[in-house]
C-alpha positions as CSV (number, residue, x, y, z in Angstrom):
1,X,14.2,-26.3,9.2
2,X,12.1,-23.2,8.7
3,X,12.1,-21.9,4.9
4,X,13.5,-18.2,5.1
5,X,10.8,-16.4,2.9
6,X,8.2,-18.1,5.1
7,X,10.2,-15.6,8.2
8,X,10.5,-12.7,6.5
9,X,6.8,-11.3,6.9
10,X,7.4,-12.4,10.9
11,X,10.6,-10.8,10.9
12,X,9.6,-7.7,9.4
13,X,6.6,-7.4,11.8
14,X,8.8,-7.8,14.9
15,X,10.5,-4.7,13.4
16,X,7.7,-2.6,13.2
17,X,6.4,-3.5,16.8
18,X,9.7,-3.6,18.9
19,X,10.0,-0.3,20.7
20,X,12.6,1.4,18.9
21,X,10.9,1.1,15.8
22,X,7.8,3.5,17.1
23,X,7.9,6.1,14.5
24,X,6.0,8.1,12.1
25,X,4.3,7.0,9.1
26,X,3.8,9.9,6.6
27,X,1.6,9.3,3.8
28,X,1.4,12.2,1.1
29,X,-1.7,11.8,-2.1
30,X,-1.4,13.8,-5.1
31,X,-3.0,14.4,-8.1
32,X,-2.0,16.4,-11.7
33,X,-3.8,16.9,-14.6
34,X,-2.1,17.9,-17.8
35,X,-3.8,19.2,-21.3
36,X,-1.3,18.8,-24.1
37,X,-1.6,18.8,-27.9
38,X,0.5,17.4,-30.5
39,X,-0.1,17.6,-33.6
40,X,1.2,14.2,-34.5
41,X,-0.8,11.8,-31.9
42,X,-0.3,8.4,-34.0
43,X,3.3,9.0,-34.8
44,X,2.5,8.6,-38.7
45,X,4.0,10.0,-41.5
46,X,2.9,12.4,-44.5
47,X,-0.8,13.2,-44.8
48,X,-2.0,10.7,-42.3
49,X,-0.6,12.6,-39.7
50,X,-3.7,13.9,-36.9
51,X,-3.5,16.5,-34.4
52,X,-5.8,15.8,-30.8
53,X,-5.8,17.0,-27.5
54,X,-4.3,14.4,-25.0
55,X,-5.3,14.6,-21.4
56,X,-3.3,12.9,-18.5
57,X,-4.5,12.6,-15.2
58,X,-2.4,11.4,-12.7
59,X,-3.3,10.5,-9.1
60,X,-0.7,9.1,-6.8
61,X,-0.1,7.7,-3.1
62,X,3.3,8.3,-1.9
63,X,4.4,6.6,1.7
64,X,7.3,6.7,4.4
65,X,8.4,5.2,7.5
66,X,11.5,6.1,9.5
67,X,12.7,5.0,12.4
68,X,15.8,3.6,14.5
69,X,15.9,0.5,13.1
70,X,13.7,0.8,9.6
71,X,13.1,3.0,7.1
72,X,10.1,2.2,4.7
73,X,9.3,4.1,1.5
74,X,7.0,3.6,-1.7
75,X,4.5,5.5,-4.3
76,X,2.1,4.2,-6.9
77,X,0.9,6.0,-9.4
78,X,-1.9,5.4,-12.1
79,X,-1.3,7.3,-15.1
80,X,-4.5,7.6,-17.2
81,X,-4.8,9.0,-21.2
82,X,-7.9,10.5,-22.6
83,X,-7.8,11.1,-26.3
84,X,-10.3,13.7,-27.4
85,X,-11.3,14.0,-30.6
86,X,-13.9,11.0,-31.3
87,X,-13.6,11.0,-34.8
88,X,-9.9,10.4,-34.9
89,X,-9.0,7.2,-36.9
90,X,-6.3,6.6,-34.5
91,X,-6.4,7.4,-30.5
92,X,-9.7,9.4,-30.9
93,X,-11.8,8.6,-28.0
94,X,-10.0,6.0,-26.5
95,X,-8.7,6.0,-23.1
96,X,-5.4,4.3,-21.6
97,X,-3.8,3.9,-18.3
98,X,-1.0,2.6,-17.0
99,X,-0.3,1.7,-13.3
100,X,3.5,2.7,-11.6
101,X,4.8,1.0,-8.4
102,X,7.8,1.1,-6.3
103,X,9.1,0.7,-2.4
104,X,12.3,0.2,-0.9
105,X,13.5,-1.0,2.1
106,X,15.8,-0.7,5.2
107,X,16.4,-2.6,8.4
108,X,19.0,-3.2,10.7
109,X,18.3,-6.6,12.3
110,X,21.4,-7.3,14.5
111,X,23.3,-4.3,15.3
112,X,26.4,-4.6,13.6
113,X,26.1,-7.3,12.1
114,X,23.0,-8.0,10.0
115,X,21.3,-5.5,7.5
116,X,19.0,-5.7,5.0
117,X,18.1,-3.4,2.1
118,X,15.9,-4.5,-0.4
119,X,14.0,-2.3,-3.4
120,X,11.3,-3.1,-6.3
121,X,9.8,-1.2,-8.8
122,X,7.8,-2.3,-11.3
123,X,5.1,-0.6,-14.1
124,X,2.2,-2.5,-15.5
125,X,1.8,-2.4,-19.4
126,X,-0.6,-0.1,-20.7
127,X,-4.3,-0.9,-21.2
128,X,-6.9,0.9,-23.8
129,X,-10.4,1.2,-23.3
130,X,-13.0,2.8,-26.2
């Protein structure tokens, strides 16, 4: 017998080619960029405390599918930190970025009877850079 996971990438491919799934795809980029200060960038206490400039730029890729029998949709987004002041004993020049993900899911596969919906999401852990 067949193992299920080994038919789902089949499965899902007869979906997108059978006729009544001819649809659209829209896909939509983005990009912000934010300047913020705080005048606490370490989160310390007392005298230790630093002010520093932050900058966060954030390109993103943001997808969807819809048709009769499927809808598709999903984003990722890489969120990337620049600290400015080099001098800072804490952040200062450093950079960090962090990676977001997520897609979900719908498909009816037998009319009435069998449908799947599925979702993930998932962010990976910050990195730092000098």
């Amino acid at each position: 017998m067949a193992n299920p996971a080994r038919l789902a990438p089949a499965a899902l491919l007869a979906l997108l080619l059978a006729p009544s799934a001819r649809a659209d795809w829209t896909v939509l980029p983005s990009v912000s960029l934010t300047q913020t200060y705080t005048d606490n960038v370490g989160l310390r206490s007392g005298d230790s405390a630093r002010g520093e400039w932050v900058t966060q730029a954030s390109p993103a890729l943001a997808f969807r599918h819809t048709s009769q029998r499927l809808k598709l949709s999903g984003s990722h987004e890489w969120n990337y930190f620049a600290y400015g002041r080099g001098g800072s004993d804490v952040f200062g020049g450093t950079r960090r970025s962090q990676r977001q993900y997520q897609a979900a899911g719908q498909a009816i596969v037998i009319d009435e009877l069998l449908f799947v919906d599925a979702s993930v999401d998932a962010a990976a852990p910050f990195t730092a850079a000098p």
